[in-house]
N, C-alpha and C positions, 0 to 999 in steps of 0.2 A: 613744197614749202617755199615761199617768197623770201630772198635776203634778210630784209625787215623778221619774218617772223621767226627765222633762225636765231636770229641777233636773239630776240628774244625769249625763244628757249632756252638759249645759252645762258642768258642773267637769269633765269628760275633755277638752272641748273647750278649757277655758280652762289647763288644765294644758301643753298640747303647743304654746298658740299663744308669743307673743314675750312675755314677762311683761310684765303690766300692772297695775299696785297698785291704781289707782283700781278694774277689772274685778274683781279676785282683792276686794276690800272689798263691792263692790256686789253681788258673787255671796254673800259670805258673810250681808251684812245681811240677805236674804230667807232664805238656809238655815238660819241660828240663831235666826229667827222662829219656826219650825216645831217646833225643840228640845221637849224635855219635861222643863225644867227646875223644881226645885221652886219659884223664886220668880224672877217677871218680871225682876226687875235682872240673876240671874244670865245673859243672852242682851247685857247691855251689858256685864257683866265681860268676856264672853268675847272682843267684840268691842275694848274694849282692849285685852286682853290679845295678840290676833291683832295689832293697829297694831305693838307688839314684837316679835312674831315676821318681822313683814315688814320691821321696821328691816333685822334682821340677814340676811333675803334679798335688799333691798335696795342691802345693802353687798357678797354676794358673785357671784360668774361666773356666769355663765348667759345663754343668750339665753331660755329657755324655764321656768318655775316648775318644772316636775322636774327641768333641771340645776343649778336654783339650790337646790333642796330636797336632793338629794344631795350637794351642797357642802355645805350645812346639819345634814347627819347627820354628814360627815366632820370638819367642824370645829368647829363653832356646839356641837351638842350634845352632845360629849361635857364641853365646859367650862363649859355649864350646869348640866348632872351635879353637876358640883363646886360650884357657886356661882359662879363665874367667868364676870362676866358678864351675872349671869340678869338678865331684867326683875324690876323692879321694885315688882311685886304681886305679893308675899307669895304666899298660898297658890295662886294660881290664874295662875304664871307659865306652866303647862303650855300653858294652853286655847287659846290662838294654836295651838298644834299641832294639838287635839282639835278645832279647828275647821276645820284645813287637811287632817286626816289623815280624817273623821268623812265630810265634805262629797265627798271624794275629789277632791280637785283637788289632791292629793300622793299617794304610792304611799313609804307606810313600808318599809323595810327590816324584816327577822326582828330583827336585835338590839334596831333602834328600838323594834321592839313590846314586846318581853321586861324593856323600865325603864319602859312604859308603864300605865297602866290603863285600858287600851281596853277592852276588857268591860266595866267601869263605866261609859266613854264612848260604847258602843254602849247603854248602858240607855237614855241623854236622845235619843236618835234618834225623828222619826217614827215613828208606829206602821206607818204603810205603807213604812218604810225597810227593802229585801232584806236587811239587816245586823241588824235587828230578829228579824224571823222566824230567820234563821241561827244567831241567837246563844241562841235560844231553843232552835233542835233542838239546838244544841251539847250546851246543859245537860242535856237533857233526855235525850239518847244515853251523854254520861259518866259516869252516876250523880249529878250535880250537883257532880263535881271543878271547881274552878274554876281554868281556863284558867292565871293565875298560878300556882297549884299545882306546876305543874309544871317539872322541871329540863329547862333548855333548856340546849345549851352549845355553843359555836361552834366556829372551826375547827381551834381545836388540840384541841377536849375538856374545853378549863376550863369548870366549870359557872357561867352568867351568872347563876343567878335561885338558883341553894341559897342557903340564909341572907341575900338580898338583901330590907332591907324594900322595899314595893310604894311608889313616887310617892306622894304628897300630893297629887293632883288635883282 
């Protein structure tokens, strides 16, 4: 098994076990290490930015980071959306997720993805990140439509992404 795909057992494993903040922090400090970020600081942004995000996992139900993280979709982020809420850096309130959702030690939901810039998020991954390569055949099969391009719409039919500008990430 390759570094990269340890790392990543690891977040499957730590996602299902009892949530543990200090583990979920220590798992993320060596995975945002690896990032390919265009400047060293951005790998500490991220890593504040994540302390916020696990505030508000923190506060809600769960025995497990994925029942706390789907509490987190149903209630946290839609009022982040709005401003309501959000942490407290400015541009880079997102990255506590891009580093929860990126690492896989959460399992995003379809709409979560659709207000996300995870395609952008998947650029700063390892080079030997499965999500790397992936993202590459994507483009490369679509004609280079880009993934937000397109209208997604949920389950009545309303369209979530026509006319929606893309996150500030």
């Amino acid at each position: 098994m390759t570094g990269r795909a340890a790392q990543l057992a690891a977040a499957r494993q730590l996602a299902v076990a009892p949530y543990d903040r200090a583990g979920v922090l220590a798992h993320l400090g060596a995975e945002v290490a690896g990032y390919r970020f265009r400047h060293r600081s951005q790998g500490q942004r991220m890593l504040r930015a994540t302390g916020f995000t696990l505030d508000a996992l923190d506060r809600l139900p769960g025995e497990r980071l994925a029942d706390r993280w789907e509490a987190f979709e149903a209630q946290v982020w839609p009022r982040w959306l709005t401003g309501d809420g959000r942490p407290p850096v400015h541009d880079t309130w997102t990255w506590g997720m891009w580093a929860l959702v990126t690492s896989r030690l959460v399992r995003p939901s379809w709409p979560f993805l659709t207000w996300t810039r995870t395609t952008q998020w998947v650029a700063r991954l390892p080079f030997d990140d499965p999500m790397t390569s992936a993202h590459a055949q994507l483009g490369d099969r679509n004609g280079g439509v880009a993934v937000r391009d397109t209208d997604v719409r949920d389950e009545r039919g309303q369209s979530r992404t026509a006319g929606a500008a893309p996150l500030r990430c």
